[in-house]
PyMOL Python script that loads the backbone (N, CA, C, O; Angstrom):
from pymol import cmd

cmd.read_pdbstr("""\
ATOM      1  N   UNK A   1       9.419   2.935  -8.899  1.00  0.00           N
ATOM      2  CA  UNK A   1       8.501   4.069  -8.999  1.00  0.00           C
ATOM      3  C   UNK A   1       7.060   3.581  -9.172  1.00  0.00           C
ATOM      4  O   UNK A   1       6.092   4.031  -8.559  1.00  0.00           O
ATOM      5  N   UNK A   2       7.041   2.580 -10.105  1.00  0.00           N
ATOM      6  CA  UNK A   2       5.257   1.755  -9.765  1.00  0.00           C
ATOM      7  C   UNK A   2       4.539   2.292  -8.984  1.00  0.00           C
ATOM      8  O   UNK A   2       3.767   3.250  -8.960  1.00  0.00           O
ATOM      9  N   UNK A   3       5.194   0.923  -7.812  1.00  0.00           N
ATOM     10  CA  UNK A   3       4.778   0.134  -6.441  1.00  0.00           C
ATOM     11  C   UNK A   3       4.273   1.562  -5.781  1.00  0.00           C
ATOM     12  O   UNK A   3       3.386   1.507  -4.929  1.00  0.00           O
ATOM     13  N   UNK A   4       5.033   3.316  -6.305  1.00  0.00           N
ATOM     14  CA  UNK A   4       4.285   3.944  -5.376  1.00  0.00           C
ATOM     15  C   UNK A   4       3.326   4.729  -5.779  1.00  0.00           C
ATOM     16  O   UNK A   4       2.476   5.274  -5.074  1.00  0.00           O
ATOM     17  N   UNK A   5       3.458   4.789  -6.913  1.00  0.00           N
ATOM     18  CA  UNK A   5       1.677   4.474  -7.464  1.00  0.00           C
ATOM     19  C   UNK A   5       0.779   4.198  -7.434  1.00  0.00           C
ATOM     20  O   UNK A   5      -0.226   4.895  -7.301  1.00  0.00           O
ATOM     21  N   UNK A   6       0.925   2.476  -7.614  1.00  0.00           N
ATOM     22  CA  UNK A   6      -0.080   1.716  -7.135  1.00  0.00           C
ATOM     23  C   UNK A   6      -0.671   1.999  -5.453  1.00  0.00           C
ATOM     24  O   UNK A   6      -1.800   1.939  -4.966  1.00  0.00           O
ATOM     25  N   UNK A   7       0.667   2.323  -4.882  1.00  0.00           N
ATOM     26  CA  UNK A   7       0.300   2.343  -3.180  1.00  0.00           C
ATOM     27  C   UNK A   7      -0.462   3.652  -2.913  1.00  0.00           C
ATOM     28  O   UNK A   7      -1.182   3.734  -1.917  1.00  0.00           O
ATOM     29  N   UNK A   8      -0.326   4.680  -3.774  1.00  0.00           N
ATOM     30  CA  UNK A   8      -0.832   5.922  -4.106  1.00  0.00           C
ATOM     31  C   UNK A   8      -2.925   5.412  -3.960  1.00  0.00           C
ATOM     32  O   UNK A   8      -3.884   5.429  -3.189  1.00  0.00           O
ATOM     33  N   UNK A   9      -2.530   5.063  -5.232  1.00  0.00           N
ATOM     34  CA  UNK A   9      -3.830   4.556  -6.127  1.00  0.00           C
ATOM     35  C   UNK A   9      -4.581   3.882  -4.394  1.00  0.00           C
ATOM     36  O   UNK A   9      -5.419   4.493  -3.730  1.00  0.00           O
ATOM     37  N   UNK A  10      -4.214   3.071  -4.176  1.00  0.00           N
ATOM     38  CA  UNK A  10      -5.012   2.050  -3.352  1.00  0.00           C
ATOM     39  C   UNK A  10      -5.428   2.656  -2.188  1.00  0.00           C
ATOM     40  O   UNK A  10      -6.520   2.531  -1.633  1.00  0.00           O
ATOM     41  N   UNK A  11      -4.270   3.467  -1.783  1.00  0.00           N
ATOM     42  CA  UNK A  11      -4.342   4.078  -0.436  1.00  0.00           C
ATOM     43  C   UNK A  11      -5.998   5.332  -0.599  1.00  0.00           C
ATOM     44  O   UNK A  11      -6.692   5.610   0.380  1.00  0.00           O
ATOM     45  N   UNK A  12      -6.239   5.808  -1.857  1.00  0.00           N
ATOM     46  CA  UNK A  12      -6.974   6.456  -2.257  1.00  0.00           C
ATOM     47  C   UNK A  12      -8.607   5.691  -2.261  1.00  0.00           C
ATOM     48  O   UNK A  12      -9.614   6.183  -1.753  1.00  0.00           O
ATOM     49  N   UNK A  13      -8.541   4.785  -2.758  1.00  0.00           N
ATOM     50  CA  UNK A  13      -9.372   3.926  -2.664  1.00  0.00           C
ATOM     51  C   UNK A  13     -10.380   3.722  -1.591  1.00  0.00           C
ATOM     52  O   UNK A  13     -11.580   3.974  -1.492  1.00  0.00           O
ATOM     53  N   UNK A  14      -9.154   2.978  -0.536  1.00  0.00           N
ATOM     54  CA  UNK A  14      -9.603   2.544   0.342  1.00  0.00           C
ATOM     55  C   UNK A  14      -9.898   4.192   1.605  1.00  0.00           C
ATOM     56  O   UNK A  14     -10.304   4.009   2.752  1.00  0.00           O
ATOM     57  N   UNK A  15      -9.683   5.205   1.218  1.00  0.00           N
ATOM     58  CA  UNK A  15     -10.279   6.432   1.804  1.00  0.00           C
ATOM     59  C   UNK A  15     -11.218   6.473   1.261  1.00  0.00           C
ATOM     60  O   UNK A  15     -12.140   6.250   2.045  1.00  0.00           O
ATOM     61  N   UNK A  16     -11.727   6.733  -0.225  1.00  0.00           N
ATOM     62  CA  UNK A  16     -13.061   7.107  -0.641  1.00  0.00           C
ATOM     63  C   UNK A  16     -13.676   5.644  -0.350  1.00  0.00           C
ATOM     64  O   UNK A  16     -14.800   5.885  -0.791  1.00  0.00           O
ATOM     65  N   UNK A  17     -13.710   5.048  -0.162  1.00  0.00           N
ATOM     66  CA  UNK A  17     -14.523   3.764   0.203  1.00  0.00           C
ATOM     67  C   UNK A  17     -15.230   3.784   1.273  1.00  0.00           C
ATOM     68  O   UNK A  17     -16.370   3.343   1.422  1.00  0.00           O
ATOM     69  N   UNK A  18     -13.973   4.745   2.684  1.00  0.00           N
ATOM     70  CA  UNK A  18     -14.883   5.110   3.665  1.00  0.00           C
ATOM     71  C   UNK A  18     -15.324   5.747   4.283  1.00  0.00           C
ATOM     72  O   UNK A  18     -15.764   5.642   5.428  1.00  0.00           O
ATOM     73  N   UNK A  19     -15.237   6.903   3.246  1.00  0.00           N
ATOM     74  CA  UNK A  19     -16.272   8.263   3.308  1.00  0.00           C
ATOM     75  C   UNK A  19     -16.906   8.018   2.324  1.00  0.00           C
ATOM     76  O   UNK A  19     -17.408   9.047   1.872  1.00  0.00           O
ATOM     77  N   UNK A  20     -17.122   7.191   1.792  1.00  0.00           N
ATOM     78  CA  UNK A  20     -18.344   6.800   1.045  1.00  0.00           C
ATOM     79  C   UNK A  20     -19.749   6.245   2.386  1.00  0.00           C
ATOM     80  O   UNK A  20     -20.904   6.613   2.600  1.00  0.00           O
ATOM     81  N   UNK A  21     -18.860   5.258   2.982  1.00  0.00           N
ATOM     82  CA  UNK A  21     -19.728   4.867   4.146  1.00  0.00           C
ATOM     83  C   UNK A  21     -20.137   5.435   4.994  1.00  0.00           C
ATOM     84  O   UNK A  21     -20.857   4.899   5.836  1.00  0.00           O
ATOM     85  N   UNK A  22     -19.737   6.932   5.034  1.00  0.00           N
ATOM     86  CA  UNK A  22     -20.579   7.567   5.702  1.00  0.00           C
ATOM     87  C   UNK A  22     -19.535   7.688   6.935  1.00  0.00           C
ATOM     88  O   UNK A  22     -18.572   8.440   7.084  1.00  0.00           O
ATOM     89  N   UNK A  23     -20.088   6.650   7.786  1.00  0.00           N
ATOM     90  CA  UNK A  23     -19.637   6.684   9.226  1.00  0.00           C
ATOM     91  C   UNK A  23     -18.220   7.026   9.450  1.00  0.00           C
ATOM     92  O   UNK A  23     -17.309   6.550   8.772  1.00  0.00           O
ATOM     93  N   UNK A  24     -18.018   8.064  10.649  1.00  0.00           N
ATOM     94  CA  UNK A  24     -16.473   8.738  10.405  1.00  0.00           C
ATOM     95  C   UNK A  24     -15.632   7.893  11.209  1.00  0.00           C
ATOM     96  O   UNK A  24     -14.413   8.059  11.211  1.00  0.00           O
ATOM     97  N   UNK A  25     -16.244   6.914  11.956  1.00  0.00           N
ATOM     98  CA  UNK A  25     -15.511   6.152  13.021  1.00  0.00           C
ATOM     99  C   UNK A  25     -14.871   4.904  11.706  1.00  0.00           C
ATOM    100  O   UNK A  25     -13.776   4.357  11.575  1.00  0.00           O
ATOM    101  N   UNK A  26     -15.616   4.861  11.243  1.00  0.00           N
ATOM    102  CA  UNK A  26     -15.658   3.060  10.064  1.00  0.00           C
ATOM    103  C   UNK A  26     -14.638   4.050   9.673  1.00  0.00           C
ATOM    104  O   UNK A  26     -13.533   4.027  10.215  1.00  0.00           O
ATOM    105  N   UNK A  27     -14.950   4.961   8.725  1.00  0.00           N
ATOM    106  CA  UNK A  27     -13.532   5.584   7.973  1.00  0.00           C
ATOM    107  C   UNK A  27     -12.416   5.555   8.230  1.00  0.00           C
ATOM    108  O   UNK A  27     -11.471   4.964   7.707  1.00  0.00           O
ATOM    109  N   UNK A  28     -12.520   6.444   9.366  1.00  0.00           N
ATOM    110  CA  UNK A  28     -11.081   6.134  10.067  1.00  0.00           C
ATOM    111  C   UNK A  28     -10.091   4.834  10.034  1.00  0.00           C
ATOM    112  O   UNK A  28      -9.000   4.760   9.468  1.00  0.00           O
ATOM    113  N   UNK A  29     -10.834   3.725  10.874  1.00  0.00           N
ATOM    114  CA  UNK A  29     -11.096   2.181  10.883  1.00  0.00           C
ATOM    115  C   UNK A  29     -10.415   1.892   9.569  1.00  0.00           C
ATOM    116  O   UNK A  29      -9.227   1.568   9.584  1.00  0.00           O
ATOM    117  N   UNK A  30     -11.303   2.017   8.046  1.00  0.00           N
ATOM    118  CA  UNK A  30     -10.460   1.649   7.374  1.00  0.00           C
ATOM    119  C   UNK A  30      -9.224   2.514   6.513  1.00  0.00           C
ATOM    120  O   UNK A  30      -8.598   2.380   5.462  1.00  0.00           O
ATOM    121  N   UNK A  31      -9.282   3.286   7.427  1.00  0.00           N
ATOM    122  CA  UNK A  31      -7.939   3.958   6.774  1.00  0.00           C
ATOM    123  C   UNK A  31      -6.836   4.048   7.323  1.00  0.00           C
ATOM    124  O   UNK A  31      -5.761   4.444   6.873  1.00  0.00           O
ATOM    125  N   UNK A  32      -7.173   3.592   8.521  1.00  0.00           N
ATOM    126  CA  UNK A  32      -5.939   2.600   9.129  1.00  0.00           C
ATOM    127  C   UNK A  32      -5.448   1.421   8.764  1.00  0.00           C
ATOM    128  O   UNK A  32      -4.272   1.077   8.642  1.00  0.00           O
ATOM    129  N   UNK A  33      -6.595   0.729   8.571  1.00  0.00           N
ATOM    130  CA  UNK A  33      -6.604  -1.139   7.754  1.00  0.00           C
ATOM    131  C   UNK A  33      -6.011  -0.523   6.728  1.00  0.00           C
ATOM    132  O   UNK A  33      -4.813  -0.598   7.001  1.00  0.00           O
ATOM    133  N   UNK A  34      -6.137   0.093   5.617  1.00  0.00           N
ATOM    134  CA  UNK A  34      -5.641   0.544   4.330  1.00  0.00           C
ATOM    135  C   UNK A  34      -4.083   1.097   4.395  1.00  0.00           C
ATOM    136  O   UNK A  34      -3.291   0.816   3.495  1.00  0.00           O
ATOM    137  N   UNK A  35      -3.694   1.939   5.579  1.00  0.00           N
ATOM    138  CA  UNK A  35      -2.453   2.890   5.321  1.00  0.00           C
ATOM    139  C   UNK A  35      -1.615   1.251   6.509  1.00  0.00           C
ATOM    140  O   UNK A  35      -0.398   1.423   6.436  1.00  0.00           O
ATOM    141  N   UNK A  36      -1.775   0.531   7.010  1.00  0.00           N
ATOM    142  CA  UNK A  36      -1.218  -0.619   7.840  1.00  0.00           C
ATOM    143  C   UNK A  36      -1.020  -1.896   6.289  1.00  0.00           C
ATOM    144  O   UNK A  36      -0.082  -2.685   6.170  1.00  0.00           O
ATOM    145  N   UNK A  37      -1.776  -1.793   5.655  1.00  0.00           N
ATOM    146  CA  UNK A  37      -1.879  -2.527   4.509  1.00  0.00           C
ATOM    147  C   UNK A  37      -1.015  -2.307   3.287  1.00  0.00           C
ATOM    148  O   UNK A  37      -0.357  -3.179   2.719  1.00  0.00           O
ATOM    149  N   UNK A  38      -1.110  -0.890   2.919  1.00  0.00           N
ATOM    150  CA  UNK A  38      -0.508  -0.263   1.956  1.00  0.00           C
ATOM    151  C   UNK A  38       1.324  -0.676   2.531  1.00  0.00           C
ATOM    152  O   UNK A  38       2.196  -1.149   1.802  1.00  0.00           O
ATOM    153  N   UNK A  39       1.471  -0.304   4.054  1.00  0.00           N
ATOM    154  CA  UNK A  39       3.164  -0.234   4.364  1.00  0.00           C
ATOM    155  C   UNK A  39       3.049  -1.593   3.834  1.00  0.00           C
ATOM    156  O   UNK A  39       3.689  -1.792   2.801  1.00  0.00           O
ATOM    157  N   UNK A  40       2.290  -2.699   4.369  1.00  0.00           N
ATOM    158  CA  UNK A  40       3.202  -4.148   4.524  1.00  0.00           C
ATOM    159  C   UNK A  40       3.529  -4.376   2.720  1.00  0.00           C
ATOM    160  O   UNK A  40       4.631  -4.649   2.246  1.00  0.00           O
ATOM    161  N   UNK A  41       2.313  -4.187   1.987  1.00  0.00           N
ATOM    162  CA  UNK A  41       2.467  -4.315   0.492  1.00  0.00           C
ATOM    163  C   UNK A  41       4.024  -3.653  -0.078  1.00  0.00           C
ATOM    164  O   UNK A  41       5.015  -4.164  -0.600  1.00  0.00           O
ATOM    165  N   UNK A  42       3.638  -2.225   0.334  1.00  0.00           N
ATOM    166  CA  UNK A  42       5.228  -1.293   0.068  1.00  0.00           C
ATOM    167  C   UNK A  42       6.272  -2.064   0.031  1.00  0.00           C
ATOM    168  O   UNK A  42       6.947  -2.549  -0.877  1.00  0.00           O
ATOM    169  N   UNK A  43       6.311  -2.122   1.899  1.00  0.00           N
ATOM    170  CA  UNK A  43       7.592  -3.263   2.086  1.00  0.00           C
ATOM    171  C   UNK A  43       7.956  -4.528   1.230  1.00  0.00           C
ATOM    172  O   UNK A  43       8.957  -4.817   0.575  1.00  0.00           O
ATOM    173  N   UNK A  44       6.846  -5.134   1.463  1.00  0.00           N
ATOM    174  CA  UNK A  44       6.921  -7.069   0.788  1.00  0.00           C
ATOM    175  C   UNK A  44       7.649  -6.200  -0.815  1.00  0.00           C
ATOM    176  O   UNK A  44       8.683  -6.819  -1.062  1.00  0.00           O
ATOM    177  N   UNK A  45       7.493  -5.296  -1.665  1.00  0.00           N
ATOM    178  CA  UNK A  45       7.284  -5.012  -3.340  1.00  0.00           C
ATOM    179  C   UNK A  45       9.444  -4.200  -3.025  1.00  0.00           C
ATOM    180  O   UNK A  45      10.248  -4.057  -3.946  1.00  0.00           O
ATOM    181  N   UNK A  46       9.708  -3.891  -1.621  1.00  0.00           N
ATOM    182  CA  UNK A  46      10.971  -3.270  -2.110  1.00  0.00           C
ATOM    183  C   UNK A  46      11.909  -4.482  -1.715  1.00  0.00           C
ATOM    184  O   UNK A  46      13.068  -4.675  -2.083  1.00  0.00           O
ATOM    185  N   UNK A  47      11.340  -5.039  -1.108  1.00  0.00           N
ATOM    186  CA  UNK A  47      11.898  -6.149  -0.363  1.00  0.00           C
ATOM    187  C   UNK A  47      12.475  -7.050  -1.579  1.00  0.00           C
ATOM    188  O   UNK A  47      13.640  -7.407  -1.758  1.00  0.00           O
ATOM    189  N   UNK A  48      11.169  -7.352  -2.470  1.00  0.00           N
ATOM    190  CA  UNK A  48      11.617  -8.374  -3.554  1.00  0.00           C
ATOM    191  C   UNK A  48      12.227  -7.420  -4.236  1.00  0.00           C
ATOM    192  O   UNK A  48      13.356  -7.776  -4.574  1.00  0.00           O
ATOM    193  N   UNK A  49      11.918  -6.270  -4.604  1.00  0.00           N
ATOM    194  CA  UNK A  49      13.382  -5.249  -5.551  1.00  0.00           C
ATOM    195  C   UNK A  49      14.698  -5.387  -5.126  1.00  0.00           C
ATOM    196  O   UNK A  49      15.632  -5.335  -5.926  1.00  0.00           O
ATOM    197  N   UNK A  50      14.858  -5.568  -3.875  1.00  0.00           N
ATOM    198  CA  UNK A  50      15.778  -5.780  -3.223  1.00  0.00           C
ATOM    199  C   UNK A  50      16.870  -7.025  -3.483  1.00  0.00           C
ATOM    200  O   UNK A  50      18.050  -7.031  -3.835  1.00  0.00           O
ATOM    201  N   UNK A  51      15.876  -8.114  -3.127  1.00  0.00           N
ATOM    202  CA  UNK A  51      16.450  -9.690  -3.624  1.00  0.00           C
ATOM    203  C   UNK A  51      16.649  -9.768  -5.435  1.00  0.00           C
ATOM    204  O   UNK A  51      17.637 -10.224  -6.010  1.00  0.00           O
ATOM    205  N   UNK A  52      15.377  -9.173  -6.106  1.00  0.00           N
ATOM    206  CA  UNK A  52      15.992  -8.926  -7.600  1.00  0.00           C
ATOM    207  C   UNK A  52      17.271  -8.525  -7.731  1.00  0.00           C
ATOM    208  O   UNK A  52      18.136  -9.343  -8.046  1.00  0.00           O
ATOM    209  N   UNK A  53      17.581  -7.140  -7.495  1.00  0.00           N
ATOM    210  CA  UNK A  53      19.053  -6.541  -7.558  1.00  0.00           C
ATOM    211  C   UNK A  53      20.121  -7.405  -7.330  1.00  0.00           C
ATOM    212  O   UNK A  53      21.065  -7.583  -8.099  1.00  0.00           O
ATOM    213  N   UNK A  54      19.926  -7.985  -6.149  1.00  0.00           N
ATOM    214  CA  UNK A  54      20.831  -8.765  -5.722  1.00  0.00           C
ATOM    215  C   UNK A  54      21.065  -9.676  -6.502  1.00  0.00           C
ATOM    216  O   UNK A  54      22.163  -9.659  -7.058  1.00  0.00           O
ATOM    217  N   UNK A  55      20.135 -10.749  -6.794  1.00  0.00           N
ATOM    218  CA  UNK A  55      20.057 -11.876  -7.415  1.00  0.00           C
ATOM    219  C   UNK A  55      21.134 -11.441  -8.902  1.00  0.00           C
ATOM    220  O   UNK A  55      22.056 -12.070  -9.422  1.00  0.00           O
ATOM    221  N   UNK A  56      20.602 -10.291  -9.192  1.00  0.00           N
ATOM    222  CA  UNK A  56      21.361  -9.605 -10.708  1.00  0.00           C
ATOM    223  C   UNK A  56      22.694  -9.554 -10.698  1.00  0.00           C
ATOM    224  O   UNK A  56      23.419  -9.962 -11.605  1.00  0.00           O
ATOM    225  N   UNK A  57      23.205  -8.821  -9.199  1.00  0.00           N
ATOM    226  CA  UNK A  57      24.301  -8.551  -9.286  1.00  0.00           C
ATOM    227  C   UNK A  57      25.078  -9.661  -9.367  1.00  0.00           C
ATOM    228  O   UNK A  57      26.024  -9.785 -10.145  1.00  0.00           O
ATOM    229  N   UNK A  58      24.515 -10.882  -8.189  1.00  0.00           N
ATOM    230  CA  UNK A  58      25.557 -12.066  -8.630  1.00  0.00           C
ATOM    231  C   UNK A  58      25.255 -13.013 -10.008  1.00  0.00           C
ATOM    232  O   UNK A  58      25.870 -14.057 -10.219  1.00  0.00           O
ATOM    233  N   UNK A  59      24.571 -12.663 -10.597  1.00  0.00           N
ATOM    234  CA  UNK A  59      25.441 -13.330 -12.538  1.00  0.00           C
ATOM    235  C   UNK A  59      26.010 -13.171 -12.882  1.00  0.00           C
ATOM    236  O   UNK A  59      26.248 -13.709 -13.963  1.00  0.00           O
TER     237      UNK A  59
END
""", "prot")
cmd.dss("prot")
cmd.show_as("cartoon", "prot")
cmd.util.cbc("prot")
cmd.orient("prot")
């Protein structure tokens, strides 16, 4: 539940960052870089939840 928080949080960020800048093309721009960024982070954070569990189950 964090990780989608944090991905919450960041994804937010990196929008007001670029409507801060004004320009609607840059915005866009990085709110693609940001929501392309946010998945890979997502992924890489369930991925290792993933190998945790696992790792748990076999002790």
């Amino acid at each position: 539940m964090k990780y989608k928080v944090r991905r919450f949080i960041f994804l937010v960020i990196i929008l007001s960052l670029g409507a801060y800048l004004g320009s609607k093309d840059l915005s866009i721009t990085l709110a693609g870089i940001g929501g392309v960024l946010v998945g890979y982070l997502a992924k890489a954070e369930d991925n290792q939840y993933e190998r945790t569990k696992e790792h748990r189950a076999y002790e």
